[in-house]
N, C-alpha and C positions, 0 to 999 in steps of 0.2 A: 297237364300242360305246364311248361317250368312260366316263371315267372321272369319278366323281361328284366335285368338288373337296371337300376336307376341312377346310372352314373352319368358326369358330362367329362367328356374330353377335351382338355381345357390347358395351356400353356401354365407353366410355372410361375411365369411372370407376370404373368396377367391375373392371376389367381391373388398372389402372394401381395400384386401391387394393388387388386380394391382392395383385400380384407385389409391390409395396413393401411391404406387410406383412408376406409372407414375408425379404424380402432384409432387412426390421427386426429381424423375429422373431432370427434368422440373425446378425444385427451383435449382437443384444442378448444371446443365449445362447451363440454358440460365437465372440465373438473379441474385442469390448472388453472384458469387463466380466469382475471374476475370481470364483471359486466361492466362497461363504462358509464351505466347511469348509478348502479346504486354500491358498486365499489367491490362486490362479492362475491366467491364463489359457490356454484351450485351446493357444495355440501354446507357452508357458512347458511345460504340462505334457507336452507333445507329446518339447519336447526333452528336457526331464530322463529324460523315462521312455524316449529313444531311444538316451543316454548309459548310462544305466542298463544297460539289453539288449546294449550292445555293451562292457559292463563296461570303460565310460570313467571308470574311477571316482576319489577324489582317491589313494584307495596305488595304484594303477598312472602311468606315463606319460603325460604331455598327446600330445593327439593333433589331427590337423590341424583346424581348423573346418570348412573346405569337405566332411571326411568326415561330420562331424555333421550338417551343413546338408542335405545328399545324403542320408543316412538320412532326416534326417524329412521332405525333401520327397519321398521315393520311398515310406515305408510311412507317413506318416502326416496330412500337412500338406501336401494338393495346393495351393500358393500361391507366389507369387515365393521366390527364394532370398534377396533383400534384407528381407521381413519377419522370415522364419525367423532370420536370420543379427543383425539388429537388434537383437531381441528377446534372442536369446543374449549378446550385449555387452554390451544394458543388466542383466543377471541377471550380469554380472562388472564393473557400476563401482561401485565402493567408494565414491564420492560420491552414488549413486541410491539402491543399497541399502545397508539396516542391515547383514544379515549376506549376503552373496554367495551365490550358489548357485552360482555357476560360474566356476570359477578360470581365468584365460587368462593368456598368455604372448606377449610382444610390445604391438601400440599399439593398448589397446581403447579410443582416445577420450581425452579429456580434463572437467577443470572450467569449461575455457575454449570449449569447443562443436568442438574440433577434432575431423574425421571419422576413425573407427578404421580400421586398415589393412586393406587387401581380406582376406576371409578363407581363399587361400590363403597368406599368410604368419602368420597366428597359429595359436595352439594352445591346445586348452583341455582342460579335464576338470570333473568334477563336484567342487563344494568340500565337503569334510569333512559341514560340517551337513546337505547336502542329502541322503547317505546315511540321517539319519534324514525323510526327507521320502518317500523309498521305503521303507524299510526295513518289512521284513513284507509288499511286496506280492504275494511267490508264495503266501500261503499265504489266497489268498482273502478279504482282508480288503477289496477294493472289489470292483465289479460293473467286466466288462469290455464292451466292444464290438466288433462288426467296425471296420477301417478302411476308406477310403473306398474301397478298390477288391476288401473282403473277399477278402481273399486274409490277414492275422495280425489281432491285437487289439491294444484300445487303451482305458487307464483309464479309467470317467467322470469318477475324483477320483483323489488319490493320497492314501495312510495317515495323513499330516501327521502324525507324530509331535511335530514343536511347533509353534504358533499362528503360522502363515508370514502369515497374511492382514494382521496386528494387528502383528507381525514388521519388514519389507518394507515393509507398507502397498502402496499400488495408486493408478495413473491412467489412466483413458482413455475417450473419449469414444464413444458408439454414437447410437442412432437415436432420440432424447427422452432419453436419459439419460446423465448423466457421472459419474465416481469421483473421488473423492478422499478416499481414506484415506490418513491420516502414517504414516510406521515411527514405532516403538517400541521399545523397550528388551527385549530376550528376557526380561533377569529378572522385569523388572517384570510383564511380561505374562503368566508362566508363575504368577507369585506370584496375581493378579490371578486368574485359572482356578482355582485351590486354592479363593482364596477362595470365590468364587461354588459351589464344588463342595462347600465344609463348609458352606457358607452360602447356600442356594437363593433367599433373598430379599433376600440383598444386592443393595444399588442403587448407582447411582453414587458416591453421596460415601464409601460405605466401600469400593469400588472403588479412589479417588481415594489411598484414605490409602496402599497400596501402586504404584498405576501411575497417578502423578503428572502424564503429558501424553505427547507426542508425544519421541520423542527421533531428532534426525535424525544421518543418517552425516556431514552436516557440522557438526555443534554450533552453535553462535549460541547466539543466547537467544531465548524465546517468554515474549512480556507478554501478560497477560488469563486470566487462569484461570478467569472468569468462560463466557471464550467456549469455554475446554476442557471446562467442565462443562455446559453448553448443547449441543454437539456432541455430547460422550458422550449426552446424555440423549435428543436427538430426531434425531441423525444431521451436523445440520446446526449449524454455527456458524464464527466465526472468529476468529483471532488474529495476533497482529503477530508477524511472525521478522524480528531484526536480526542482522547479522553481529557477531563479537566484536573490539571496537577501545579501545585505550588510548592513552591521552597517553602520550608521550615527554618528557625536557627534551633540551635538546642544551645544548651550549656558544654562551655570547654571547646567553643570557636567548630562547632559541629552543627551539620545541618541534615534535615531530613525532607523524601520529599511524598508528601501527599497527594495520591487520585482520590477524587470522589467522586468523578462522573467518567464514566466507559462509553468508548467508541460503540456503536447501535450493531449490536447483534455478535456481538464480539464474550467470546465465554469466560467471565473473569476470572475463575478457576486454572483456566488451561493460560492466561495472559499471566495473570499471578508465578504458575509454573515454571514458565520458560524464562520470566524475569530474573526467580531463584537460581537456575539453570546457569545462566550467563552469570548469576555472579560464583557459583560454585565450580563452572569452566575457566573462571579467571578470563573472561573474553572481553568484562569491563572492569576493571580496576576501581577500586571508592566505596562500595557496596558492604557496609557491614552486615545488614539485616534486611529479608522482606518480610513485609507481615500483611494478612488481612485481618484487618480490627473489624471489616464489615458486620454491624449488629442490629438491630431494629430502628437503631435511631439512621441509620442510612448506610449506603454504603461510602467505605474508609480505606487505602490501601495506602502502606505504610513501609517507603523505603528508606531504611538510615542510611545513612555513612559516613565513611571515616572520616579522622579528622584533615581538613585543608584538602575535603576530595573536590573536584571540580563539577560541582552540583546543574551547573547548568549544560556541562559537556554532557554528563551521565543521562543527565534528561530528554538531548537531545537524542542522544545512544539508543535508550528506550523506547524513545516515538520512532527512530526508525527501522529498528529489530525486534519490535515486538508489537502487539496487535495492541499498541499504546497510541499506534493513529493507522489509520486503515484508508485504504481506498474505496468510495461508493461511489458504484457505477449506474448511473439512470438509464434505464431500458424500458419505459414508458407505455408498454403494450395493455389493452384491455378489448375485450369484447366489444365493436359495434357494428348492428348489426348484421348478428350472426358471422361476424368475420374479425378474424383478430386485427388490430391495425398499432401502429407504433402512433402515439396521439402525441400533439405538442400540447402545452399547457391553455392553452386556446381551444382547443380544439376538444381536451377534457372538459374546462368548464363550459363550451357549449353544449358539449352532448347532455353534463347536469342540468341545464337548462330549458334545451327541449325537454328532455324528462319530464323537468319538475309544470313545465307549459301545461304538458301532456295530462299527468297527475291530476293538478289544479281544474284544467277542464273536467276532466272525465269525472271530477268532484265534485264542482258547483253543479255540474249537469244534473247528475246523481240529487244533488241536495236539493235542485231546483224542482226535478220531479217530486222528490219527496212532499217538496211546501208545496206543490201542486195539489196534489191529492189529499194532503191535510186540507188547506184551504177550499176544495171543493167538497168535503166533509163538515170542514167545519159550518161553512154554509149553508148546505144542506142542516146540521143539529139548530142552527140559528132558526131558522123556516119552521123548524118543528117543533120549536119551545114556544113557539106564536101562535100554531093552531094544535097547540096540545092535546086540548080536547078530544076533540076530532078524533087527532089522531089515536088518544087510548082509544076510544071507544071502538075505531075500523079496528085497531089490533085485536079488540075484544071478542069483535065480531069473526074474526079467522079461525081457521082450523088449524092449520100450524105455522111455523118461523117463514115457509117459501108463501105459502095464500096470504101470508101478512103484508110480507116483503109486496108481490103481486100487486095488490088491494091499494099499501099509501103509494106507488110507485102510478098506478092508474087515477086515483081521486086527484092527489097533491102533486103530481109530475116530477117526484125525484126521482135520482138516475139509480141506479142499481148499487152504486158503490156507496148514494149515500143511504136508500134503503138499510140496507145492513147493519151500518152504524147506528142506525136508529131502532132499529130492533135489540141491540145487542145493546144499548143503554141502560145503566143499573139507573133504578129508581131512586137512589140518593141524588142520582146527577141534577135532579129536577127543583132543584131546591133554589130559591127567588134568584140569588146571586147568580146560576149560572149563565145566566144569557152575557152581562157583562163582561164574564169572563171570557166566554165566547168568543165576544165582541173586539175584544180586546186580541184576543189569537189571530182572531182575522184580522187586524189591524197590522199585528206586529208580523205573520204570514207573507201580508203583499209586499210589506217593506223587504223583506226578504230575499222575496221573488223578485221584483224591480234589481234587488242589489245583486243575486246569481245573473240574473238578466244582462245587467248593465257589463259583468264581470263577461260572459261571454261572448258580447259583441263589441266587447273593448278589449283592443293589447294591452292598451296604456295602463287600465284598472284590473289586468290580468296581471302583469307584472308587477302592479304595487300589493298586491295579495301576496306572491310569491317571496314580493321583497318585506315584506313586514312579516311573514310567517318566518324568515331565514332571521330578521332583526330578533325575532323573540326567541328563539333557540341559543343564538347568540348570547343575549343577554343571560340566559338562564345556566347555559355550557360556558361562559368564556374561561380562560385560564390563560394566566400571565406565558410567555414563551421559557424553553426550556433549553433552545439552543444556539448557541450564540454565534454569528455570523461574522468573519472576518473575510476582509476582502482577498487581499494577495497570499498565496501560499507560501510558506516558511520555506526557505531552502536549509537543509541540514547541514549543520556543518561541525562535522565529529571531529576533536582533536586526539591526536595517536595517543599522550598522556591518558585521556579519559581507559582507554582501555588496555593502558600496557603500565606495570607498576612499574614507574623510574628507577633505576638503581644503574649505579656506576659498575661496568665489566671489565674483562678484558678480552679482547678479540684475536685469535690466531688463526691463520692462513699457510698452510705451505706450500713447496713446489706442487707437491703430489696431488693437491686437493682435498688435504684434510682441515677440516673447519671446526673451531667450536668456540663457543665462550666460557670463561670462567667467573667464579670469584672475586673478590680482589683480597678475598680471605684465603682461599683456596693458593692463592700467588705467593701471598704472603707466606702460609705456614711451609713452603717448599724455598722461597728464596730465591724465588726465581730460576730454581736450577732443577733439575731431573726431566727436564719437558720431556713426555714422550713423543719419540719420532718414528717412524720407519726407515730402516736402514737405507742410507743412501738419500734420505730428504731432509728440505731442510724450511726454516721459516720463510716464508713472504714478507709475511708484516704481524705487529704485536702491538695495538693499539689499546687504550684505554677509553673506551666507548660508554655512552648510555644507551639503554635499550632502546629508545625511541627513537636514535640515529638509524642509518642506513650504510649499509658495505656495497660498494660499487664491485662485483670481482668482472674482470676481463682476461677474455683466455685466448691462446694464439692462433686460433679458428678468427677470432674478428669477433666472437658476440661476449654479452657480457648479462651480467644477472644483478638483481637489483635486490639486495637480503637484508631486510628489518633486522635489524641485533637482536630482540627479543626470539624473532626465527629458528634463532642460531641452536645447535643443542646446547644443552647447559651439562658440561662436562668438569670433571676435576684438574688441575695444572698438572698433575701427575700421570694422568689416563690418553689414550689416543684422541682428536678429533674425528669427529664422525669425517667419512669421503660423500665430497659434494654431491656424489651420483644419488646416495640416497634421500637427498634433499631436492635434485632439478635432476632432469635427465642430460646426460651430457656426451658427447660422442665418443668413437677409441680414439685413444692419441690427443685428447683433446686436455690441452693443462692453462693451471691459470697463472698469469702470465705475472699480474698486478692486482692489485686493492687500492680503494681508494674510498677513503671511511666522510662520508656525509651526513649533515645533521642538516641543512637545509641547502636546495638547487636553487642558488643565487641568479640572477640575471646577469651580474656580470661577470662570473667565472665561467672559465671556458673549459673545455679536453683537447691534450694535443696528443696525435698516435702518428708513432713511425712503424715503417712496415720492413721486414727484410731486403725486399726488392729495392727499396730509396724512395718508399712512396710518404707522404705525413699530409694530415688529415685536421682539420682547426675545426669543432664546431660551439652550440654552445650547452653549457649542462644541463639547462633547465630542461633539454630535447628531450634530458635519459630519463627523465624522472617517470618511470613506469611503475604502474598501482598492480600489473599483474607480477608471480615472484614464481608462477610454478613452474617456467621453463627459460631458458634462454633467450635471449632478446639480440637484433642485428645489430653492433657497435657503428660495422663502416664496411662493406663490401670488399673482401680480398679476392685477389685472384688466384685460380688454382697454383699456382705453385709458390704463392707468396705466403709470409706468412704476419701475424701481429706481433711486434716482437716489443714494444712498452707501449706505456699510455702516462702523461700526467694531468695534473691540474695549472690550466694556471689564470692568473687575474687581470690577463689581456695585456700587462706590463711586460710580458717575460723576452728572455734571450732565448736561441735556440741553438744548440751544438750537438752534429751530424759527426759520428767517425763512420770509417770503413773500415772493413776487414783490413785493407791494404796497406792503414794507417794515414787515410787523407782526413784531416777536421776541417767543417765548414761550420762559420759562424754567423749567425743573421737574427733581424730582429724577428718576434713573433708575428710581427703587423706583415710582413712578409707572406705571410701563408692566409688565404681570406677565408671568409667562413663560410662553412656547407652546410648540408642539410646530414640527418643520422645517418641514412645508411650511405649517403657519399662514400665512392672509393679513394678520395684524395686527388694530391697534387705532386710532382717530381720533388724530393725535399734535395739531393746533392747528385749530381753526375757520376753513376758508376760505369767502369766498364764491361765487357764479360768475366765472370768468373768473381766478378766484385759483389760484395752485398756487406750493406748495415751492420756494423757489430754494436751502435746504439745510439738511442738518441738523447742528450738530456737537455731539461728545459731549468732555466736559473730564473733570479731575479734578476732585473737589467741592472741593476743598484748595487747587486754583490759580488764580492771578487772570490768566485771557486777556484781550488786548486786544480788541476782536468788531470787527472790518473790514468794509465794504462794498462791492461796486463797483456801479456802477450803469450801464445802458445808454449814458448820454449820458458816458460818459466820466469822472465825479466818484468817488471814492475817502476813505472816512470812516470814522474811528475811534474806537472807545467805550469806555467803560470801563462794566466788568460791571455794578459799584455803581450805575449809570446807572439798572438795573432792578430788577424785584421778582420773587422765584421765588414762579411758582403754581401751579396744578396742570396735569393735561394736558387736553388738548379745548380748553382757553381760546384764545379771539382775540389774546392776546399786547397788548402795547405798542407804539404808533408808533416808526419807528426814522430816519424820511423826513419831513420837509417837503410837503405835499401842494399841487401846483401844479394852475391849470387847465392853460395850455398846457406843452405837454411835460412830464406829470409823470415823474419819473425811476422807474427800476424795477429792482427785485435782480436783477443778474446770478452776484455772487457774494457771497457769504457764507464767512467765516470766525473760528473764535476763534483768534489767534494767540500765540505768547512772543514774546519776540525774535528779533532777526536772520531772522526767517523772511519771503520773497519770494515776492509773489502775481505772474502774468502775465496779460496781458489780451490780445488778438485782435478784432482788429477788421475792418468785415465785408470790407473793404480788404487782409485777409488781414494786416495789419502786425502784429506781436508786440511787447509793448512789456511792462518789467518795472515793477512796482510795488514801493517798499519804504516798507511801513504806518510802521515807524517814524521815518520821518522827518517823517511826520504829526502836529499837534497833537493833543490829545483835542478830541472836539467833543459839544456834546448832543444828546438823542435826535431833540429838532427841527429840526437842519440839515441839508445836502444835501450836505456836504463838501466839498472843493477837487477841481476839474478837474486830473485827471493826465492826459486827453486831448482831442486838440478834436475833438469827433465833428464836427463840422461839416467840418472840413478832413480827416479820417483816417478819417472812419467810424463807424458806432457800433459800441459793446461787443460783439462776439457770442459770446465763449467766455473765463471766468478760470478759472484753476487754482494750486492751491499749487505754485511749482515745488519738485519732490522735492528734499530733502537725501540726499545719500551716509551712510547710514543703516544701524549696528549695532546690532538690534533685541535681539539677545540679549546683546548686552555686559555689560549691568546686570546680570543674573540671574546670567552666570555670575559675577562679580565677587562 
């Protein structure tokens, strides 16, 4: 007959969702996550209480680890020998924990993340404090269990005689839930329980007034006490840990700067690293050397630098790009009962509390029965050193230890327990002295009993046991703090110098969008001459920059890019600039328009943009100043068919002069046009009519007298004098500036106000480039057409002028 198969037909999801549940339940209760009375996880407690059993303790000899690892994976901790053995090392590094619980001997590991040696060649034992972490556990004071293969037992918790959880602190992650509680200070922490124990409804801030924060085994400092007192309150918050670092001076006006204490848990190897890193990327500037001098006498990290570097920018630089200050976050979770819960610091040291209530009772209790049954022994021996006689003689008279027992139990009326005792007395015992001594055990017995007595049906003398056993642990553990508490958190504040080496360049832009910096060595040994171009372009601008300034470029789309000089490629005066697209993304057709080279976005310099259409645009600088540089940014919203056609600077003082195509100039102050926000589209700047558009706008000082230039399609070139005109307001149709012909009337190709010595170039559609110099032009009135600089008829007409750029130190004045 076949056999029926043993299967269940069972949903996928209901299958999949106990066994996970269970294997959750299982991660969340017996292995990440630690108990909230005695501070620790099932495998931490595993080993201590397996050390313990095999009286590995700190007064005797260390002993091999692989012995200890074997214990607890044989009776208690059926799991690899690499967890067990892990777990044990981290409970002996002096940089993990506050106070150790387990002393080793040989390489348990390092600060630098180096792996400890296999654990046949170390050795360990239980450290000092941990003995109070067991201590009292024979006499009943936790609930035990079977172990996994019930064959001995095994603690649910252990006695915590001092607050290990609050201590140590705790990480580790489980199935929805992670830890992160900080160590602490033992004093503070132990002070901190008193309180709450004299003072049941102390809250946090009187908390606060004895256990001040987190104090870790590697000191640093923790800024924000705002976020320690938030954490204490609801489990959850956080605060900045920097390592501890000083300026040096050296000799020859140099300075170096020393860590000695690391952010808590932070790998100094891997921080040291990336420190190197940054300064071999050239990412901070100042950095001659890093060094770890770290050596037995403590640890030492050791950053020179050059000379007149900016030691305390560098350092900020550090704290914020490198794990030289870190954020620690409090997630405050522990075991109680049987449930994970997010605890506030309340609600921790209650739960130590009841604990330790609990402990303490189920101790005296314990001790109390004990002095019971001594005292009712000892009672009984007193009885029977007074009718001694007697008594040998019935013993004599018995057949064995039970007819003995029988016989003084029926003559003299002891009870059975103390029977025995009396039988099992050596005959030395009987010697004159004994009874006094006796006497005296029984005396000092009731006192005993009266005082477990008193302690169990008293809170009051429950809690002063509690708090005197917590004082003398104290006294015997304390240790000065290790980490130092400031209140408000530093704001960073990195200057561009600290990470860009100063040096003076030269910056070029052309039509085309080729960009680069050079030299001022590279300029020199050329002369200024050979620049390379691409056929048919030609410069923007050629400034004399330092790296740390900034290039405004704006292109006749409307947007504009905000490029650090350092950015820039660093190219030969001889060689092409790189094109802008490989630097930003930029669209087809899209060219730049103007430059405009910044070293700081002042508050009271403005941008003024004129647009094809007759539109101009006032806002103010400080709007541009954008931290992002990887892509184009909105200058001022145009309209599809419009386009940006200049942009200047200016310092709110300025004039403003509008031509047209047509040859109308209008002139008006700058206070005329009001101020917008960035991506504003502007305001009407001159009355054009159809078929009319902007041939330019330029912006003066009100104070100076420009010459105003023309060129004109057909080749003609004419020069005015400002006085010429009348400032009016803005929107106006402006004044004639041209001659108006029927056949071929001439038309603005370029417009400028100029000083002296300054060169316009013109292009013609013949591709020819030919230079203009305005000043050697008469002045002429607003009604004439100018003198021919070229013969469009033989060369071509006008199609493109431009100011050609001067070699151009824009901050010279200021700094001067």
């Amino acid at each position: 007959m076949a056999q029926p198969e043993k299967y269940l037909d069972l949903p996928l999801e209901e299958v999949i969702g106990d066994r996970f549940g269970r294997y959750s339940k299982y991660i969340i209760q017996d292995r990440a996550l630690p108990d909230a009375r005695d501070g620790l996880k099932p495998v931490q407690r595993r080993i201590l209480y397996a050390m313990h059993e095999e009286r590995n303790t700190h007064d005797k000899n260390f002993r091999k680890s692989a012995k200890t690892v074997g214990t607890v994976i044989g009776n208690y901790h059926p799991h690899g020998d690499s967890s067990v053995y892990e777990a044990m090392v981290r409970m002996s590094q002096d940089w993990k924990m506050r106070n150790v619980l387990v002393e080793m001997h040989g390489n348990n590991g390092s600060i630098d993340g180096d792996p400890p040696a296999a654990m046949r060649y170390t050795e360990a034992r239980l450290a000092r404090i941990t003995s109070e972490l067991l201590r009292d556990i024979d006499k009943e004071t936790v609930d035990f269990i079977l172990n996994f293969d019930e064959t001995s037992e095994e603690p649910v918790v252990l006695p915590a005689k001092f607050p290990n959880l609050l201590v140590n602190g705790s990480t580790g992650i489980s199935s929805g839930y992670a830890t992160d509680i900080p160590p602490h200070n033992l004093t503070e922490v132990i002070d901190a329980i008193i309180l709450r124990m004299d003072k049941p409804q102390a809250g946090v801030d009187d908390l606060m007034t004895v256990m001040k924060g987190p104090d870790f085994p590697t000191g640093g400092v923790i800024q924000g006490v705002d976020g320690i007192k938030k954490a204490y309150e609801t489990g959850r918050g956080k605060v900045i840990v920097r390592g501890k670092a000083n300026i040096e001076d050296l000799r020859g006006n140099r300075q170096q700067i020393v860590i000695d204490e690391v952010p808590y848990e932070v790998n100094k190897a891997n921080m040291v690293k990336k420190m190197d890193e940054l300064r071999l990327d050239r990412k901070v500037e100042g950095i001659a050397e890093v060094r770890d001098e770290t050596d037995r006498t403590g640890l030492r990290i050791v950053i020179e630098l050059k000379k007149d570097a900016n030691s305390q920018g560098i350092l900020n630089y550090l704290y914020k790009n490198t794990d030289l200050q870190v954020t620690y976050h409090f997630n405050m979770v522990a075991i109680q009962d049987k449930t994970p819960k997010l605890l506030s610091l309340p609600q921790i040291i209650d739960a130590y509390i009841q604990h330790q209530k609990d402990v303490m009772t189920r101790q005296t209790a314990y001790d109390l029965r004990k002095a019971k049954n001594r005292a009712h022994i000892v009672e009984g021996l007193i009885k029977a050193v007074s009718i001694l006689d007697q008594l040998i003689t019935t013993i004599r008279e018995s057949k064995d230890k039970q007819d003995a027992k029988r016989r003084i139990i029926e003559a003299y009326g002891f009870t059975e327990v103390q029977a025995e005792a009396i039988v099992m007395l050596q005959l030395y015992r009987l010697t004159n002295t004994d009874i006094t001594m006796l006497e005296k055990e029984a005396e000092e017995l009731q006192k005993k009993i009266a005082e477990y007595e008193s302690i169990l049906s008293n809170e009051k003398k429950l809690h002063q046991t509690i708090k005197k056993d917590l004082k003398e642990i104290k006294k015997t553990f304390a240790e000065p703090r290790k980490t130092l508490i400031e209140d408000k958190i530093e704001e960073l504040k990195i200057n561009i110098e600290v990470m860009i080496a100063s040096e003076d360049v030269l910056t070029s832009v052309t039509r085309d969008g080729y960009v680069k910096r050079t030299s001022l060595r590279s300029y020199a040994a050329s002369n200024g001459e050979d620049l390379a171009l691409k056929e048919g372009d030609h410069l923007i601008s050629l400034n004399e920059l330092n790296t740390t300034d900034k290039l405004l470029l704006f292109t006749n789309r409307g947007r504009y890019l905000v490029i650090p000089v350092h950015q820039l490629p660093d190219i030969r005066w001889k060689d092409m600039g790189q094109h802008i697209s490989n630097i930003v993304s930029m669209e087809k057709e899209e060219q730049i328009i103007k430059t405009i080279p910044i070293r700081e976005f002042h508050d009271d310099h403005y941008l003024i943009f004129f647009t094809k259409n007759g539109m101009i645009k006032r806002s103010e600088l400080k709007l541009y100043d954008a931290q992002r540089h990887s892509k184009p940014l909105i200058a001022l919203n145009v309209k599809k068919n419009d386009e940006l056609i200049d942009v200047h600077m200016s310092n709110g003082r300025c004039d403003i002069f509008i031509a047209s195509n047509t040859g109308y100039g209008l002139w008006y102050e700058e206070s005329e046009v009001s101020l917008v926000g960035q991506r504003a589209g502007g305001v009407k700047a001159i009355q054009l009519k159809d078929e009319e558009h902007v041939a330019a706008g330029q912006v003066f000082d009100g104070l100076s007298n420009p010459s105003l230039v023309l060129v004109t399609q057909r080749g003609a070139c004419k020069r005015m004098r400002l006085r010429e005109f009348e400032k009016t307001g803005r929107a106006k149709r402006g004044l004639v500036m041209l001659k108006e012909l029927k056949n071929k009337p001439h038309r603005v190709k370029g417009f400028y106000a100029m000083e002296e010595d300054e060169k316009l170039a013109a292009k013609t559609e013949n591709g020819e480039i030919y230079t203009i110099s305005p000043e050697e032009l008469s002045f002429r009135d607003r009604y004439s057409n100018g003198s021919f600089v070229i013969d469009a008829d033989k060369h071509g007409q006008v199609s493109e002028v431009w100011a050609e750029p001067d070699y151009e130190k824009p901050f010279e004045e200021a700094e001067e």
